[in-house]
PDB file of N, CA, C, O and CB in Angstrom:
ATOM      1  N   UNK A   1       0.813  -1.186   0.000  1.00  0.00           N
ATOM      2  CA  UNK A   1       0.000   0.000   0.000  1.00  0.00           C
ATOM      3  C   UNK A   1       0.864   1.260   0.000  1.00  0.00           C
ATOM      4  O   UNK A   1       0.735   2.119  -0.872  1.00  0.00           O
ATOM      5  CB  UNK A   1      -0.929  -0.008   1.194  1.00  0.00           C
ATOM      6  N   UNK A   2       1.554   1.332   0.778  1.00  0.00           N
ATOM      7  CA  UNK A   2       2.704   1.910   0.566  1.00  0.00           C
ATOM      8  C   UNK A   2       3.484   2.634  -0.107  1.00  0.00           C
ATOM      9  O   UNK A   2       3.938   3.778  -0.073  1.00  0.00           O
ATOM     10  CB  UNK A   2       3.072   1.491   0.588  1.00  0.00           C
ATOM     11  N   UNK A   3       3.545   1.727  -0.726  1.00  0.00           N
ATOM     12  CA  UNK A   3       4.330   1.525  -2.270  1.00  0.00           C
ATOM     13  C   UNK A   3       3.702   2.702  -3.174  1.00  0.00           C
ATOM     14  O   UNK A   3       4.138   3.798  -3.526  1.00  0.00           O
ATOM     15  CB  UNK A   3       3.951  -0.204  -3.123  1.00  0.00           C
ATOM     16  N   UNK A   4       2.432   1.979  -3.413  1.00  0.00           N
ATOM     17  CA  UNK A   4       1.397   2.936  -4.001  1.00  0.00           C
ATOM     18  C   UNK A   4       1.268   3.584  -4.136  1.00  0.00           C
ATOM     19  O   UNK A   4       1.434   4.012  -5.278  1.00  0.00           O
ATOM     20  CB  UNK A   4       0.733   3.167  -3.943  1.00  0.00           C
ATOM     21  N   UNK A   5       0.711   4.593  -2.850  1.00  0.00           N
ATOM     22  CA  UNK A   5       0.450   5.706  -2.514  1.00  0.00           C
ATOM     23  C   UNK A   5       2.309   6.699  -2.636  1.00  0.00           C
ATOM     24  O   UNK A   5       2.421   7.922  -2.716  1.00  0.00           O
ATOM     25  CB  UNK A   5      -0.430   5.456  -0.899  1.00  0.00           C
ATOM     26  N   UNK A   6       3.167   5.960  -2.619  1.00  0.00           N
ATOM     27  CA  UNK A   6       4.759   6.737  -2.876  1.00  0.00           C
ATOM     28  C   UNK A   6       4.654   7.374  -4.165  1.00  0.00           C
ATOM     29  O   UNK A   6       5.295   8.385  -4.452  1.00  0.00           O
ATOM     30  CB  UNK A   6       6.207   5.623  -2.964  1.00  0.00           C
ATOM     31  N   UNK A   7       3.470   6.517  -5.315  1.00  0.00           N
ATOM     32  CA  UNK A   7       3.480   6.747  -7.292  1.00  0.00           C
ATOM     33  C   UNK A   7       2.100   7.505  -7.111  1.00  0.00           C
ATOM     34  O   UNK A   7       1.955   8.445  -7.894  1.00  0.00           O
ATOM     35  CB  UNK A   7       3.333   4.878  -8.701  1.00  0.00           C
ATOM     36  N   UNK A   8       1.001   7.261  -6.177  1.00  0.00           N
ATOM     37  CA  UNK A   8      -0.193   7.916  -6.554  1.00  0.00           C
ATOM     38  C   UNK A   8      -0.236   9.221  -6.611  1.00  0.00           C
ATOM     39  O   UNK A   8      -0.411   9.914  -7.613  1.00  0.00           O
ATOM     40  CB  UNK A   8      -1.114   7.612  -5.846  1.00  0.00           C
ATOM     41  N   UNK A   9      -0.013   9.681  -5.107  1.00  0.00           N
ATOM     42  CA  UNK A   9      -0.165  11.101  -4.735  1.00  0.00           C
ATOM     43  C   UNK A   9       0.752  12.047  -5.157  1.00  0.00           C
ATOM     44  O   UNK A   9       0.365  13.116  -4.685  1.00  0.00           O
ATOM     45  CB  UNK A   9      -0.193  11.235  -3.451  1.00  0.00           C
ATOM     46  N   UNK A  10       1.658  12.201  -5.728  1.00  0.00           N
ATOM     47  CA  UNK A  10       2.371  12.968  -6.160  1.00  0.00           C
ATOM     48  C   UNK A  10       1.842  12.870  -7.484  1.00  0.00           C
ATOM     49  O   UNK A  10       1.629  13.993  -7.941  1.00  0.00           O
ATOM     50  CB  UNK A  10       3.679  12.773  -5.886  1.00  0.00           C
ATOM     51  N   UNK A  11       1.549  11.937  -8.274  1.00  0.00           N
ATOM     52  CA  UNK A  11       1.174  12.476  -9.631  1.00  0.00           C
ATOM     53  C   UNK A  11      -0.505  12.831  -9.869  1.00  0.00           C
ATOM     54  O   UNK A  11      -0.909  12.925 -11.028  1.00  0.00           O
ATOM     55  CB  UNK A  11       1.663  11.314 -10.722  1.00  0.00           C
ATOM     56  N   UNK A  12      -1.556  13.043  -8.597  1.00  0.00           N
ATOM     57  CA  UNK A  12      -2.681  13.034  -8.690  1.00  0.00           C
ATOM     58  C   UNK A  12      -2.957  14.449  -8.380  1.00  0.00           C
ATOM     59  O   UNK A  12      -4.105  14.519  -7.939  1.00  0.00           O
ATOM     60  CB  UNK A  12      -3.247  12.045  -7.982  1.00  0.00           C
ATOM     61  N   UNK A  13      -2.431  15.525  -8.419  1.00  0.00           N
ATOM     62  CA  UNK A  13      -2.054  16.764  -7.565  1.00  0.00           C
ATOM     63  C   UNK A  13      -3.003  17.178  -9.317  1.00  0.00           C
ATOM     64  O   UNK A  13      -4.225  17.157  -9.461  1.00  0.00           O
ATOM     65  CB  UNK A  13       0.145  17.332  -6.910  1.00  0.00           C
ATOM     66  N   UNK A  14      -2.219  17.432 -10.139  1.00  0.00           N
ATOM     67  CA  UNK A  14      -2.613  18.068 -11.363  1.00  0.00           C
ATOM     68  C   UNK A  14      -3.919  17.156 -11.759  1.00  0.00           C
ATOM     69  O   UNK A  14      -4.594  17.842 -12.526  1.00  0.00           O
ATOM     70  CB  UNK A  14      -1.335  18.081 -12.538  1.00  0.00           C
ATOM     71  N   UNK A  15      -4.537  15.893 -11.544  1.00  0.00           N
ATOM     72  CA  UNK A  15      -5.820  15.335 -11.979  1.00  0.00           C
ATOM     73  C   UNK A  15      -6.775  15.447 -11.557  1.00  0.00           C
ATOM     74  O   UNK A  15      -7.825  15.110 -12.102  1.00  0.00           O
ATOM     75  CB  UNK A  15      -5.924  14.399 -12.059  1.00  0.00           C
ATOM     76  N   UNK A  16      -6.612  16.153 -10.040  1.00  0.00           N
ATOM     77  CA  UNK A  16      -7.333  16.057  -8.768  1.00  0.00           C
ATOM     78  C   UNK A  16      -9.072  16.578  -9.441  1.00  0.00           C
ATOM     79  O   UNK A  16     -10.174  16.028  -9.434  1.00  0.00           O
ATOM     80  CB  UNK A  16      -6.455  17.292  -7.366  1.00  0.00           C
ATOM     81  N   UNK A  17      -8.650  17.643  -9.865  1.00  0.00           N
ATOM     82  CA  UNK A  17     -10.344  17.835 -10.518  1.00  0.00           C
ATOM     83  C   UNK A  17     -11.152  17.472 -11.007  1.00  0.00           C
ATOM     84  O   UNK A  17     -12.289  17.938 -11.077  1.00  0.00           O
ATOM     85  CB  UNK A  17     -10.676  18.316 -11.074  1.00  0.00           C
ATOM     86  N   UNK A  18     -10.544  16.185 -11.626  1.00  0.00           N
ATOM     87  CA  UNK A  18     -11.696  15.179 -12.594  1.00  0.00           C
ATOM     88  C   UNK A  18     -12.228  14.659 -11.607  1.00  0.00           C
ATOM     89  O   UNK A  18     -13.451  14.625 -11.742  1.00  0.00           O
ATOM     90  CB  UNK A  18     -11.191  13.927 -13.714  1.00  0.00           C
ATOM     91  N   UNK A  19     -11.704  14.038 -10.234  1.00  0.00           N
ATOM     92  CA  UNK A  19     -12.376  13.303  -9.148  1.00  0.00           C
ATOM     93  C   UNK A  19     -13.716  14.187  -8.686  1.00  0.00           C
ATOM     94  O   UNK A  19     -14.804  13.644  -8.492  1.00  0.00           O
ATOM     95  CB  UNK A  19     -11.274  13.075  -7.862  1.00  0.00           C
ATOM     96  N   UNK A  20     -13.493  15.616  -8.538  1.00  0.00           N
ATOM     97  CA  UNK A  20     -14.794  16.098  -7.757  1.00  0.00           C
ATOM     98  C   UNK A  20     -15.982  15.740  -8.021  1.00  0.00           C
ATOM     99  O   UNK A  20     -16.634  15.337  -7.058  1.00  0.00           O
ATOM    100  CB  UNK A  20     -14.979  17.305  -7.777  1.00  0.00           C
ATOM    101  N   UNK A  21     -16.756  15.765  -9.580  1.00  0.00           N
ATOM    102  CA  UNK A  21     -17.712  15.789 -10.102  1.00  0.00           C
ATOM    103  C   UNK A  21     -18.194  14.029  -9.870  1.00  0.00           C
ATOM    104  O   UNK A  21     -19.303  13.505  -9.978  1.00  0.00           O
ATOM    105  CB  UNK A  21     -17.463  16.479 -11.511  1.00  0.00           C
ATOM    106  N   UNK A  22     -16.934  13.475  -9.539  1.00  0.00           N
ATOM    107  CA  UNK A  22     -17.018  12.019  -9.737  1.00  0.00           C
ATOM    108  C   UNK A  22     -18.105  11.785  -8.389  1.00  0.00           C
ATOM    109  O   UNK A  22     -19.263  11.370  -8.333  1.00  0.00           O
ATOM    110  CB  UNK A  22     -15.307  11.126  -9.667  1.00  0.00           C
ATOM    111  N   UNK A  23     -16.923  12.366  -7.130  1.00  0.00           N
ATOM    112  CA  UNK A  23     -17.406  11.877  -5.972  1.00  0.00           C
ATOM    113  C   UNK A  23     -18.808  12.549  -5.932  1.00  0.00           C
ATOM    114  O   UNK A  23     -19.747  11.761  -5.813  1.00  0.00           O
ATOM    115  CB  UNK A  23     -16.457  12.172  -4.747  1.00  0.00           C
ATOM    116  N   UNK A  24     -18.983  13.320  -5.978  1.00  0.00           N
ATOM    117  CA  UNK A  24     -20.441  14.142  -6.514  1.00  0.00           C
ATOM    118  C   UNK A  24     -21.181  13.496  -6.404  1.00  0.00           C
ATOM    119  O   UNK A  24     -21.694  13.113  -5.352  1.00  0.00           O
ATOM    120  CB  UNK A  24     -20.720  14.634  -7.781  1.00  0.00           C
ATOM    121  N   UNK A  25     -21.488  13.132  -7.743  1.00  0.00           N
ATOM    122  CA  UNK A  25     -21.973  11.709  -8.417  1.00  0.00           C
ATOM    123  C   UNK A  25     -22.385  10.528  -7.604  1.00  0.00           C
ATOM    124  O   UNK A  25     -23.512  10.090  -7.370  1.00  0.00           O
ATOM    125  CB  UNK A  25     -20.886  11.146  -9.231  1.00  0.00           C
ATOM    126  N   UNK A  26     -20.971  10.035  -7.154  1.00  0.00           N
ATOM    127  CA  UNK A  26     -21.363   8.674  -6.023  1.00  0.00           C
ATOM    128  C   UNK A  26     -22.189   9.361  -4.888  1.00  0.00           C
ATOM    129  O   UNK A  26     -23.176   8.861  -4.349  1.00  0.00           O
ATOM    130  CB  UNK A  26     -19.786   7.815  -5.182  1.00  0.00           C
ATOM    131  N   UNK A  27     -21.624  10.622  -4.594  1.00  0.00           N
ATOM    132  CA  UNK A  27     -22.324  10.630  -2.971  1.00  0.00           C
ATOM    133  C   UNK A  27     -23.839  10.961  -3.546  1.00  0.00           C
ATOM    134  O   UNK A  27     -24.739  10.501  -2.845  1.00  0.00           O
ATOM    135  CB  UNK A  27     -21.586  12.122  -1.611  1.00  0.00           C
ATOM    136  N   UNK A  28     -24.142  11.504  -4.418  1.00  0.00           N
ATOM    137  CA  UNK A  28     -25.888  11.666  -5.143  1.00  0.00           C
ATOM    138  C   UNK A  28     -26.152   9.993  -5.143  1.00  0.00           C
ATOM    139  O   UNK A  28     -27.024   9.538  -4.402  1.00  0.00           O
ATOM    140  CB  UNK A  28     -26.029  12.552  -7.282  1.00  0.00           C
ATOM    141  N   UNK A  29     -25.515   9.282  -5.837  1.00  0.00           N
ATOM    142  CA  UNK A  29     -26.220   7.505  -5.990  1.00  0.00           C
ATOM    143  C   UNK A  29     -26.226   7.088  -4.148  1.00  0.00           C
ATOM    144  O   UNK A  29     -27.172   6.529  -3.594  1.00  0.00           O
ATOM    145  CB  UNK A  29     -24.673   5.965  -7.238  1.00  0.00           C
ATOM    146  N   UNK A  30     -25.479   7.340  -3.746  1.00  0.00           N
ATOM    147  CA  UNK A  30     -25.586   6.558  -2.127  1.00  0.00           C
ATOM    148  C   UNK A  30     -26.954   7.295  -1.516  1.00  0.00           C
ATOM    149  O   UNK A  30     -27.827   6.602  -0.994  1.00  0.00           O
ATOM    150  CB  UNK A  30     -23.932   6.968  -0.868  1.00  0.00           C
ATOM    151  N   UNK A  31     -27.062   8.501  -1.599  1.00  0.00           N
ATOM    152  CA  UNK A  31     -28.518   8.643  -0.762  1.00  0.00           C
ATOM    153  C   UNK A  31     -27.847   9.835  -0.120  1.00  0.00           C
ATOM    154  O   UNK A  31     -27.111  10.695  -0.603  1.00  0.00           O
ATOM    155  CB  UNK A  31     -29.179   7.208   0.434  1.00  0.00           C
ATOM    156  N   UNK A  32     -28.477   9.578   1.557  1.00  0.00           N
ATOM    157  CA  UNK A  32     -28.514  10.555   2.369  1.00  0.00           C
ATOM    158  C   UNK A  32     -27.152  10.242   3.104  1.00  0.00           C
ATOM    159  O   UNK A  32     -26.583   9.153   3.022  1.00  0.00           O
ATOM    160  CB  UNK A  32     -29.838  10.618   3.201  1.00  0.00           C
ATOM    161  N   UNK A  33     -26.729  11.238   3.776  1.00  0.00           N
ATOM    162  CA  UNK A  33     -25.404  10.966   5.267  1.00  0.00           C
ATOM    163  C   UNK A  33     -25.220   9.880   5.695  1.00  0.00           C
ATOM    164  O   UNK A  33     -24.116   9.343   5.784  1.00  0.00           O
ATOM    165  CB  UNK A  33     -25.627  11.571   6.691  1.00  0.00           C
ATOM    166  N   UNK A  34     -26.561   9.275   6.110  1.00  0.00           N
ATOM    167  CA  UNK A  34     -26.407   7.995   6.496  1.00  0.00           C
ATOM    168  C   UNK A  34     -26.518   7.038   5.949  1.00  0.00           C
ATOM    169  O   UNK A  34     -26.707   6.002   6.587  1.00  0.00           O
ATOM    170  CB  UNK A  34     -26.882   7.762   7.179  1.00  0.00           C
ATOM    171  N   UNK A  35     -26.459   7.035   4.878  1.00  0.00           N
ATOM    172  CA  UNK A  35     -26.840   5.845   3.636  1.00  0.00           C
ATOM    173  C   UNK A  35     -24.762   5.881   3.007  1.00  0.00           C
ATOM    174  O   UNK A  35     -24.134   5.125   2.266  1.00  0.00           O
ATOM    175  CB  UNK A  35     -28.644   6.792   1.837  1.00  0.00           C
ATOM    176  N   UNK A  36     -24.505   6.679   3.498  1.00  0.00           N
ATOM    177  CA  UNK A  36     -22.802   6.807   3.050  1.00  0.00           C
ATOM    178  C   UNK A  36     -22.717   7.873   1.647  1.00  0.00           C
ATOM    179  O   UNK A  36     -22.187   7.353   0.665  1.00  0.00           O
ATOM    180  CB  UNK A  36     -22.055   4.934   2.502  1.00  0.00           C
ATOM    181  N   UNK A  37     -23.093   8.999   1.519  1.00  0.00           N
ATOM    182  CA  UNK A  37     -23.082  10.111   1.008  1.00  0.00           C
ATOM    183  C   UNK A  37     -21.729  10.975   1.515  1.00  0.00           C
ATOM    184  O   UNK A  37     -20.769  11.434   0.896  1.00  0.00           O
ATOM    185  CB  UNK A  37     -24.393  10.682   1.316  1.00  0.00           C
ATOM    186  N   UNK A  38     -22.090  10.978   2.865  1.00  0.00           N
ATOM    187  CA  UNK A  38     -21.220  12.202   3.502  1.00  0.00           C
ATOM    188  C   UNK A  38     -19.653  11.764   2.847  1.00  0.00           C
ATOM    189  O   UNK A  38     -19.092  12.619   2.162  1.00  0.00           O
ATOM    190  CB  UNK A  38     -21.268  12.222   5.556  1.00  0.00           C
ATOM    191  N   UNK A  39     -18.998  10.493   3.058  1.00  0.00           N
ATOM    192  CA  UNK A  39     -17.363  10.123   2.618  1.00  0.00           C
ATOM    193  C   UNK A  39     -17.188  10.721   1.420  1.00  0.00           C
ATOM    194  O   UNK A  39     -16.168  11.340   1.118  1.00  0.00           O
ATOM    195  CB  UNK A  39     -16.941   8.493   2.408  1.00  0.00           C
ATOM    196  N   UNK A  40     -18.324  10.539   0.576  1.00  0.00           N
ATOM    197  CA  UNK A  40     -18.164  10.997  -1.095  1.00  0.00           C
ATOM    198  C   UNK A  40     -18.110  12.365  -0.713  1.00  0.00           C
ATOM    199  O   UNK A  40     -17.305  12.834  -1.518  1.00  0.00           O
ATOM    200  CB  UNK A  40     -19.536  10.606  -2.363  1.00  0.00           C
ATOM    201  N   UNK A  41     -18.440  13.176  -0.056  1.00  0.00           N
ATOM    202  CA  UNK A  41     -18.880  14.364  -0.715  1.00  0.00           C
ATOM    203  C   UNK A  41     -17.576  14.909   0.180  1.00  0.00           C
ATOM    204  O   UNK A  41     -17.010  15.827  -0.412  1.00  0.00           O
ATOM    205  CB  UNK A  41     -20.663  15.016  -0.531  1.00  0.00           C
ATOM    206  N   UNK A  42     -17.167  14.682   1.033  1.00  0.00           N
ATOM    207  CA  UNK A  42     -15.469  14.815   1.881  1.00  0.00           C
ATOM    208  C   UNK A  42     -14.953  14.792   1.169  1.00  0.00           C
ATOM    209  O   UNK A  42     -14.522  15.891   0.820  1.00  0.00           O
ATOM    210  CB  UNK A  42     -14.740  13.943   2.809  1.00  0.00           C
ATOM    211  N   UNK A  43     -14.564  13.655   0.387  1.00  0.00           N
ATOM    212  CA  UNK A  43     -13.767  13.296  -1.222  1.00  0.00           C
ATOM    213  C   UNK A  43     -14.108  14.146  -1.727  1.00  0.00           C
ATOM    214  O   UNK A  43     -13.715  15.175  -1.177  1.00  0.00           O
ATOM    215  CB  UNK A  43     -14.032  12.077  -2.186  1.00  0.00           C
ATOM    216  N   UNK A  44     -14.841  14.345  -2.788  1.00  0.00           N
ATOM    217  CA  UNK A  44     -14.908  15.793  -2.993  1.00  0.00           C
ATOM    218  C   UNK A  44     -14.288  17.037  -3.051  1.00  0.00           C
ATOM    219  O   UNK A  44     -13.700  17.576  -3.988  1.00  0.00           O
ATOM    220  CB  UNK A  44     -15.381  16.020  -2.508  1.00  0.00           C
ATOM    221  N   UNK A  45     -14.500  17.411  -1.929  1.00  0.00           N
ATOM    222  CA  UNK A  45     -14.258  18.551  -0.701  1.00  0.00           C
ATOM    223  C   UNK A  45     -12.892  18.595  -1.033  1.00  0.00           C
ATOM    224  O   UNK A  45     -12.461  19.609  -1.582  1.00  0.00           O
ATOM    225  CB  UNK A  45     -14.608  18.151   1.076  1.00  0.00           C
ATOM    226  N   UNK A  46     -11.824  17.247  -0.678  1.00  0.00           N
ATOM    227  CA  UNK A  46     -10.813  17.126  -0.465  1.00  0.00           C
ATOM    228  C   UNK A  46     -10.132  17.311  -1.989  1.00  0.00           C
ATOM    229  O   UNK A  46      -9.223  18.107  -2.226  1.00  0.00           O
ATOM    230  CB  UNK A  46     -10.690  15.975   0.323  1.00  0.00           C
ATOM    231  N   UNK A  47     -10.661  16.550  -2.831  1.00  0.00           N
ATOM    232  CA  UNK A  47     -10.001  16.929  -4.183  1.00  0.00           C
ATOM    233  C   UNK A  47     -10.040  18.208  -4.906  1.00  0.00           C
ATOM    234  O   UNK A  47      -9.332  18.680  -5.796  1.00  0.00           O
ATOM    235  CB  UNK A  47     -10.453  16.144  -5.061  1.00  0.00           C
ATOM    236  N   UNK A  48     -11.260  18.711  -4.149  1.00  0.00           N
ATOM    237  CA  UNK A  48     -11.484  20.404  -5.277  1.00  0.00           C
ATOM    238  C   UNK A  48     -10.612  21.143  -4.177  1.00  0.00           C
ATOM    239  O   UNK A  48     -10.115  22.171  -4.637  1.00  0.00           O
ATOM    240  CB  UNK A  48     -13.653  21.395  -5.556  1.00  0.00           C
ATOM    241  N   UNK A  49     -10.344  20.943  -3.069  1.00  0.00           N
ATOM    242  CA  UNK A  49      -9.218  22.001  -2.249  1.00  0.00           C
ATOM    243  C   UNK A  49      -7.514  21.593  -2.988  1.00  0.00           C
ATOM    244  O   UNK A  49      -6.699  22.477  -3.253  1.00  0.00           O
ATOM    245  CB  UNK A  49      -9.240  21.523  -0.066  1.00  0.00           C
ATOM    246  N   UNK A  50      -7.305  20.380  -3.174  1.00  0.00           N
ATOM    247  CA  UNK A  50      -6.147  19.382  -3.882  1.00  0.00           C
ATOM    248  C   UNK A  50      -5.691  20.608  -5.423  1.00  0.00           C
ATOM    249  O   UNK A  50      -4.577  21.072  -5.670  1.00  0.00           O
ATOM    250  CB  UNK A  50      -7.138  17.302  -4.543  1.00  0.00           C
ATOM    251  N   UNK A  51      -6.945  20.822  -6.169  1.00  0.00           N
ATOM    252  CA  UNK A  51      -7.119  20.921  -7.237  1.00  0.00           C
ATOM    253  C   UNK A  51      -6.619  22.445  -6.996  1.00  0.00           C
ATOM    254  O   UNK A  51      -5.492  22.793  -7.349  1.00  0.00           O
ATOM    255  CB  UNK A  51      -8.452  20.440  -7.791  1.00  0.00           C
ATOM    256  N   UNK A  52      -7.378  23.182  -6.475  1.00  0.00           N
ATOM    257  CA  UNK A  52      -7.151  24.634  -6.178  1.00  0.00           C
ATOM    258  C   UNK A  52      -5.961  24.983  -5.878  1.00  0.00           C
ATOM    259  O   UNK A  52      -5.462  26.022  -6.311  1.00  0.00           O
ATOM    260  CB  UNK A  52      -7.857  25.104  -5.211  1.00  0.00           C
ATOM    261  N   UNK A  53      -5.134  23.869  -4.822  1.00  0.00           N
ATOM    262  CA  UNK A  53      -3.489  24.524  -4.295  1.00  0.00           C
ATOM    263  C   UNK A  53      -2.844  24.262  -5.356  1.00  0.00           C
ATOM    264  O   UNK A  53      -1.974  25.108  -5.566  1.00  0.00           O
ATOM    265  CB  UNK A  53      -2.579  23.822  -2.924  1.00  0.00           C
ATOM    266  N   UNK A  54      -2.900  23.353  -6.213  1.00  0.00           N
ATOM    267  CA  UNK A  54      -1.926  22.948  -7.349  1.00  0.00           C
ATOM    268  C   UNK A  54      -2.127  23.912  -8.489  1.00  0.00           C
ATOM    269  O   UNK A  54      -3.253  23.867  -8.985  1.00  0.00           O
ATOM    270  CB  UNK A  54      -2.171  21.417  -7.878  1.00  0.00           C
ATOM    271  N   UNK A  55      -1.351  24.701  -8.967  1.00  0.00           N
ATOM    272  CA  UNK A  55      -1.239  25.521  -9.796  1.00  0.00           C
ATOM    273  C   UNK A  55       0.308  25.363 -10.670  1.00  0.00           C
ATOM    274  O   UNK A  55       1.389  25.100 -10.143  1.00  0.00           O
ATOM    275  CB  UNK A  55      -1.519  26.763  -9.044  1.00  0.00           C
ATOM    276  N   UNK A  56       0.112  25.549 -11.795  1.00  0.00           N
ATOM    277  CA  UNK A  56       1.101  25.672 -12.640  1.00  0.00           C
ATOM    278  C   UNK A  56       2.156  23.745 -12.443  1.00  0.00           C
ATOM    279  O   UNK A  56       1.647  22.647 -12.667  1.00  0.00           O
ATOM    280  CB  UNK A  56       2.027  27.418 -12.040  1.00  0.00           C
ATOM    281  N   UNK A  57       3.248  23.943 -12.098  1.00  0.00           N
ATOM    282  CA  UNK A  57       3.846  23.030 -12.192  1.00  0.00           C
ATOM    283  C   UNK A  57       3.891  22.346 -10.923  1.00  0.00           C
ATOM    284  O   UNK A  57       3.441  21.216 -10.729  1.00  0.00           O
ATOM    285  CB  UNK A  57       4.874  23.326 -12.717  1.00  0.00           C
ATOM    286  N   UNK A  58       4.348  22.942 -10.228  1.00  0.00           N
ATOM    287  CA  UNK A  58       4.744  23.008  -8.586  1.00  0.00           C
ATOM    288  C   UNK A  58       3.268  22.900  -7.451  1.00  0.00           C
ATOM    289  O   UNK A  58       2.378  23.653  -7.847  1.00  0.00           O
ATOM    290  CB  UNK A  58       5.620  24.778  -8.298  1.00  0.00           C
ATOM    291  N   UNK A  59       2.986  22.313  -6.487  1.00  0.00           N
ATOM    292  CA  UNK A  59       2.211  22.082  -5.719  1.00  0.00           C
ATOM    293  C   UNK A  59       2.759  23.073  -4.277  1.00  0.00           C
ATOM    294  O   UNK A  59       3.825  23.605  -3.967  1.00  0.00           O
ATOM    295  CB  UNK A  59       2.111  20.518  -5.690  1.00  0.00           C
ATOM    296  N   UNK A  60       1.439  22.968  -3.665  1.00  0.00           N
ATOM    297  CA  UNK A  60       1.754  24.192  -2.782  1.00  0.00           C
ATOM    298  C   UNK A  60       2.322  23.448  -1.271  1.00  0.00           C
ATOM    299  O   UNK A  60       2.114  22.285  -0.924  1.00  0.00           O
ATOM    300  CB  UNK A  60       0.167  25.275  -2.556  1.00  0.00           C
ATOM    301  N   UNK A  61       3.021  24.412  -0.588  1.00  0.00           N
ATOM    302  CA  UNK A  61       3.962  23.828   0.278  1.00  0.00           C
ATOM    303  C   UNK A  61       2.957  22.270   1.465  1.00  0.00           C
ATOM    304  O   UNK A  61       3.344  21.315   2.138  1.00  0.00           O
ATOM    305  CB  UNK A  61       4.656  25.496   1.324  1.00  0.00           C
ATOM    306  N   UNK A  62       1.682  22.842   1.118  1.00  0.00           N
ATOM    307  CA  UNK A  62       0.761  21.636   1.791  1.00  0.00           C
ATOM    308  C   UNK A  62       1.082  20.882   1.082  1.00  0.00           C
ATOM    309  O   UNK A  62       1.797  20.001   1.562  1.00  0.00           O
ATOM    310  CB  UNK A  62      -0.730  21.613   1.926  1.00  0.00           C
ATOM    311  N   UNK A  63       0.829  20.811  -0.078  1.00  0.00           N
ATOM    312  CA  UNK A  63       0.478  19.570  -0.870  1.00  0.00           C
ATOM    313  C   UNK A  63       2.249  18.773  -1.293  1.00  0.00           C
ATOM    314  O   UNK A  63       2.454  17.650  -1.754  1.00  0.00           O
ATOM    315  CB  UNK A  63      -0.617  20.199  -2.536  1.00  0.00           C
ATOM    316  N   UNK A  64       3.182  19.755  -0.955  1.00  0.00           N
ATOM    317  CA  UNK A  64       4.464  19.539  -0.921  1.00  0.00           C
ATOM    318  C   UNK A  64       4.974  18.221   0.765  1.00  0.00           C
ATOM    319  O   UNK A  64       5.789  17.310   0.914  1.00  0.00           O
ATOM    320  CB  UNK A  64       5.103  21.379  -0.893  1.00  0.00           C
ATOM    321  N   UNK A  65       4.164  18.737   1.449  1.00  0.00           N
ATOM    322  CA  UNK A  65       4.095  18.372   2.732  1.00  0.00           C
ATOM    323  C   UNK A  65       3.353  16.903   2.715  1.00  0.00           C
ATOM    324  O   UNK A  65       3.877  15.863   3.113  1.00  0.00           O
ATOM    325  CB  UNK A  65       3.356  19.514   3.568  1.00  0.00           C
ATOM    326  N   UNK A  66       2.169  17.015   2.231  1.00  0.00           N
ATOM    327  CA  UNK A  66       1.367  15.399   1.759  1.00  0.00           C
ATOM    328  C   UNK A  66       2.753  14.558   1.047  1.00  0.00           C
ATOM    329  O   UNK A  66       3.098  13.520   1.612  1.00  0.00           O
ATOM    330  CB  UNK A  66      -0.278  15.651   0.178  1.00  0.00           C
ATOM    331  N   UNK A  67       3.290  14.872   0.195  1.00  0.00           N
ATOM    332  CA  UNK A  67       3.736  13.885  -0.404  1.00  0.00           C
ATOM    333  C   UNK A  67       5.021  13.663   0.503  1.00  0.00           C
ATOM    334  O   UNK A  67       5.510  12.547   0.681  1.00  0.00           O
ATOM    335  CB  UNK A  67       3.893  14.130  -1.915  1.00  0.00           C
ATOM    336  N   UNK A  68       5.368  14.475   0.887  1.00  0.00           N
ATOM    337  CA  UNK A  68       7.112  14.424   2.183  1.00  0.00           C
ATOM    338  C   UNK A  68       6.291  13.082   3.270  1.00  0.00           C
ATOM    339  O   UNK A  68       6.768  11.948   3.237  1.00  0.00           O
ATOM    340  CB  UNK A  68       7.566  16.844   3.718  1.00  0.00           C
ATOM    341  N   UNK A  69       5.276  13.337   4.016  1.00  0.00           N
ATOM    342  CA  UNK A  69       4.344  12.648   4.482  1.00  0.00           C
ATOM    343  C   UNK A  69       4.146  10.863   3.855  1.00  0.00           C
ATOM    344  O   UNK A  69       4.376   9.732   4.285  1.00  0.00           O
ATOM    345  CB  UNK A  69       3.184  13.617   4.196  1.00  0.00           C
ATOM    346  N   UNK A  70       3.774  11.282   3.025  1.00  0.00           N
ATOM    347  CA  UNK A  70       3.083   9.885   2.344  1.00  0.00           C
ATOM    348  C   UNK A  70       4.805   8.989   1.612  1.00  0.00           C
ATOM    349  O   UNK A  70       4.429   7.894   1.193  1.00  0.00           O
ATOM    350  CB  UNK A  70       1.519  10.554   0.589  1.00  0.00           C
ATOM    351  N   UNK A  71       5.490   9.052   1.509  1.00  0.00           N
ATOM    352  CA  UNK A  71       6.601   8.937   0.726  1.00  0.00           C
ATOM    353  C   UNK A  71       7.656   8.543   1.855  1.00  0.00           C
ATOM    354  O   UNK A  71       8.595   7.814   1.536  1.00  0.00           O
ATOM    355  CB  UNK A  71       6.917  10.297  -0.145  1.00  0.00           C
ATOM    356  N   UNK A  72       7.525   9.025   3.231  1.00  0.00           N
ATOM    357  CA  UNK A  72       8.480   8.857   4.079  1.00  0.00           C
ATOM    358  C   UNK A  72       8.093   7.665   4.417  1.00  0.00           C
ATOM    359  O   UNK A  72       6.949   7.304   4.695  1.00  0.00           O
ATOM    360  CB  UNK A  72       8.676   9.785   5.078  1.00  0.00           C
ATOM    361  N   UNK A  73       9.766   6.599   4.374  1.00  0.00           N
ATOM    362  CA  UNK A  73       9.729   5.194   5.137  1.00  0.00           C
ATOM    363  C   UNK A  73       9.535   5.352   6.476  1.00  0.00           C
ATOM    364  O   UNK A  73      10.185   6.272   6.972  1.00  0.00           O
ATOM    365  CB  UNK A  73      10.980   4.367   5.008  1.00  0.00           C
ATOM    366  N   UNK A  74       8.825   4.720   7.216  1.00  0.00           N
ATOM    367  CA  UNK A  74       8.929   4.920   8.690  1.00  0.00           C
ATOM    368  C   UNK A  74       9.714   3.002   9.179  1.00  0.00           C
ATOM    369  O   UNK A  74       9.964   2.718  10.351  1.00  0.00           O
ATOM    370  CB  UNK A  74       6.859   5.426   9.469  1.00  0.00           C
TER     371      UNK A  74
END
């Protein structure tokens, strides 16, 4: 998993926006909060903020920080 997430998140910074409309979508098919809506629409949330810091080439010192984060062997 690991592994993974070392190749995912660093190259998902610039795609991040296609996900919003996605999770959208799912959290509209699941229903209400409690039917499991709310995770989708977090997702969401989380990718259109993703989408917004990433500008131009370079990601912003957060999103610089996610991947220092996600990438470090512990």
């Amino acid at each position: 998993m690991l592994v993974r997430l070392e190749r995912f998140i660093p190259t998902m910074f610039p795609k991040a926006y296609r996900w919003v409309a996605e999770m959208e979508q799912i959290a509209d098919f699941a229903g209400d909060e409690s039917e499991g809506a709310a995770i989708y629409q977090g997702a969401a949330r989380l990718y259109e903020r993703i989408a917004a810091e990433f500008e131009g080439d370079q990601p912003s010192k957060r999103l610089s920080a996610l991947t220092t984060f996600c990438t470090q062997r512990r």
